[in-house]
N, C-alpha and C positions, 0 to 999 in steps of 0.2 A: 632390422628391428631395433636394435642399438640405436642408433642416428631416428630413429621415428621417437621413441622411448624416452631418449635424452637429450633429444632437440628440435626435436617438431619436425621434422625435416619435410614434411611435407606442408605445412602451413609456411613454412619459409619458403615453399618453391614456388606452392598453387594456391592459392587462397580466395580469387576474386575474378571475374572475367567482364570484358566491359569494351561497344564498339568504339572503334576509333578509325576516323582516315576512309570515311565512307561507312561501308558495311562489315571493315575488317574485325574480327572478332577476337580477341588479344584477352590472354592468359597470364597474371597476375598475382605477385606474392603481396598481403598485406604487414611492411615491414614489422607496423605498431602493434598491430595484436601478437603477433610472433615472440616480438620481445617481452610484451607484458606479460603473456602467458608463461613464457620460459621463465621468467622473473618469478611469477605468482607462484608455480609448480616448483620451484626450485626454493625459494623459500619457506613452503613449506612443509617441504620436505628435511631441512635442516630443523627448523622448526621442533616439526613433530621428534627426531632425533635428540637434540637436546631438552624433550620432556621425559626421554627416559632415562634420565638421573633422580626422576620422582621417583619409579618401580624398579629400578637395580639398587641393589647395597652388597660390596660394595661399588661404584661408580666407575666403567670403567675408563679407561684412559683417554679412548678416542672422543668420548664425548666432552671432557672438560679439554682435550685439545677443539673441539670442533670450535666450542662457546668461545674460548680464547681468539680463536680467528674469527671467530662472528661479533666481538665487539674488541679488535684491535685497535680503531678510531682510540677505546677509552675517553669519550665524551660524556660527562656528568658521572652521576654516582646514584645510583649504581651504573656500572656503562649502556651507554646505549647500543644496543644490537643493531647491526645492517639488516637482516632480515626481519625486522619489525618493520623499519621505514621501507623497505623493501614492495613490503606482503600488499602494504596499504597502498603505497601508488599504484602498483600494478593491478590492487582490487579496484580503486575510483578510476584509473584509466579503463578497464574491463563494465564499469557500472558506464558511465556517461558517454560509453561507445553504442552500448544498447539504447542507451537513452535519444540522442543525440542522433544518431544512423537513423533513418528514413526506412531502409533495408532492412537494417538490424530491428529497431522495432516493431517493424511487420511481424517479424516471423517468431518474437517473441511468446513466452507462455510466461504467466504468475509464477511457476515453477522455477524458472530462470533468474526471475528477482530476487526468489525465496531463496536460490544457494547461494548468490553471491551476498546478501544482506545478513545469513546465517551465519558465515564466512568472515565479515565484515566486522560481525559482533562479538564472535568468537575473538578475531584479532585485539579490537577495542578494549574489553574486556579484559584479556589477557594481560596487554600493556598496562592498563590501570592498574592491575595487581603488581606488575613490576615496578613500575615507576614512581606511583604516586600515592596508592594504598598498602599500604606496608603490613604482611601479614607473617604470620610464623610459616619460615619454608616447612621448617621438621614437624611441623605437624600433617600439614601438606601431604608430604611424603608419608609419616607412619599412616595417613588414612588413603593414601595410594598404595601403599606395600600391604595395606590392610586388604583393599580390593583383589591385588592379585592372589595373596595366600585366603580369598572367598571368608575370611574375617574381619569385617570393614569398623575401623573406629570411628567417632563422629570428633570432627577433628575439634578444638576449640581456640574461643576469639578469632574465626577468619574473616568473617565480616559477610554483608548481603554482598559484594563484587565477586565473590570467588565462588558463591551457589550458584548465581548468574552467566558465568561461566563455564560453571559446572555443567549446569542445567543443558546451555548450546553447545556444548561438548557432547552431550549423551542425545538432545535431540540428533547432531549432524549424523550419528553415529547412527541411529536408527531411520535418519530417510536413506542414508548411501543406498544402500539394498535395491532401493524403490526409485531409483532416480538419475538422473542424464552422468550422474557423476560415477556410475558405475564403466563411463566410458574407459575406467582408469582399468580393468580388467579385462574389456572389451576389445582393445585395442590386441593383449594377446592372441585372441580368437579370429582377428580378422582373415579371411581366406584370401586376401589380394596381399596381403604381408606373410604369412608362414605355408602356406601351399605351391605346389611347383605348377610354374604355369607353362601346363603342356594341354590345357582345355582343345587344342584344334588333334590333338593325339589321342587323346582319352579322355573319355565320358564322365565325368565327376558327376553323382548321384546322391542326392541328402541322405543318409542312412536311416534320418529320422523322420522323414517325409512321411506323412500320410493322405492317403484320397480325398481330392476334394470338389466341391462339385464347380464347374466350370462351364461359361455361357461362348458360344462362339460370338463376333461381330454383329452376322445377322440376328441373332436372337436377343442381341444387348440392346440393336437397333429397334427393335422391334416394340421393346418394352418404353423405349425412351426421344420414340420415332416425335411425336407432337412435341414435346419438351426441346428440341433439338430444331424444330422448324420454329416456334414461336423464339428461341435463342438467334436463328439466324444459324446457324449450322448445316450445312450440307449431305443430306442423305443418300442415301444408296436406290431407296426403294421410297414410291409416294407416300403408297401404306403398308 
C-alpha cells in the first residue's frame, strides 16, 4: 500500500497492453504518465502543506523548512517555487495526453476536462497572486485564521485575482465528494490491495450486499434474440 500510495507502483509496472510479434499480447508500463502523475500528486501535495502557514499562527517549523527547499534555486524575487513549475507541466503533459491519445480521448467524459482545467486554474491563479499581483499576505491569513475560528473577516485591497482563486478553491472543494478524484480515498478501500488473498480457501461475501433481480443467458437471449441476429451475433436458439 506504501509503494502504491507514494509511487504508483502499479502504473509504473502495468499501464497499457498492446500486440506485437504476431498475436503476442504484451503487458506494458506507460513511463510518461507515471512520472507526470507522480510529479502532479507530489506537488501538490507540498503545495497544499505550505498553505498552511495561512491557518496556523504560530508557523510551524516544518513548513518554512519545507518552502525553503521548495525554492532553493532562489530565482527572482520573490523566489520561484519548483513545485509551481512543477504542478503545470505535469498538468499540460496530463491535458494534451487526453487530448492528443486516440485512446485516451475515446474514453474520455467532460468531467475529466473539468478537473484537470479546475486544477489548472486553481494553479494559474495562485502563481498570479504570487508572482506578479502583489496583495497583503496578513490579511490573507487573518481572513484565513478568520475561517477557521468560524469568524471570517472580508480581507482588504486583495484585488479580483485572489476571489478568483478563492472562488476555484472552494468550487474543487465541493466537486471532490462527487467526482473521479475521490479515487484519492478510494484507493484505501481497494480489496485487491488490503485483503488477504486466500479467495480459493474462503468464501468472501459483501456484508452489504442485497437481493437483486437477475436474468439467466437464455432469458437475456430471449429478450434481445432479433437485436442480435440483425447485429450479426450468434444465437443459441432461432426464437
Amino acid at each position: 500500500m506504501v509503494l502504491e500510495i507514494c509511487f504508483f507502483r502499479s502504473l509504473f509496472r502495468n499501464d497499457c497492453t498492446e500486440l506485437k510479434e504476431g498475436q503476442k499480447l504484451l503487458f506494458n508500463g506507460n513511463k510518461g504518465l507515471w512520472l507526470a502523475g507522480l510529479v502532479f500528486h507530489w506537488s501538490l501535495l507540498v503545495i497544499l502543506i505550505r498553505h498552511f502557514r495561512l491557518f496556523l499562527e504560530p508557523i510551524p517549523s516544518y513548513i518554512a523548512w519545507l518552502q525553503r527547499i521548495d525554492g532553493i534555486f532562489e530565482i527572482a524575487l520573490p523566489a520561484l517555487l519548483m513545485t509551481d513549475i512543477c504542478i503545470i507541466v505535469a498538468l499540460l503533459y496530463l491535458f494534451f495526453r487526453r487530448v492528443t491519445s486516440p485512446q485516451v480521448r475515446y474514453i474520455s467524459l467532460p468531467a475529466d476536462y473539468f478537473a484537470l482545467l479546475l486544477v489548472f486554474g486553481i494553479c494559474i491563479s495562485g502563481m498570479l497572486l504570487r508572482y506578479f499581483y502583489k496583495v497583503d499576505i496578513m490579511e490573507i491569513k487573518r481572513f484565513a485564521l478568520g475561517i477557521v475560528g468560524l469568524h471570517p473577516v472580508i480581507p482588504k485591497e486583495t484585488g479580483l485575482v485572489f476571489y478568483v482563486h478563492l472562488f476555484l478553491v472552494s468550487t474543487l472543494f465541493a466537486y471532490f465528494p462527487f467526482s473521479k478524484l475521490m479515487h484519492m480515498g478510494g484507493v484505501f478501500l481497494s480489496p485487491t490491495r488490503n485483503l488477504k488473498n486466500d479467495s480459493r480457501m474462503k468464501r468472501h461475501v459483501n456484508p452489504w450486499d442485497y437481493p437483486v433481480a437477475v436474468r439467466t443467458y437464455e432469458e437475456w437471449e430471449d429478450i434481445f434474440r432479433e437485436a442480435m441476429k440483425e447485429a450479426g451475433l450468434p444465437t443459441e436458439k432461432e426464437r
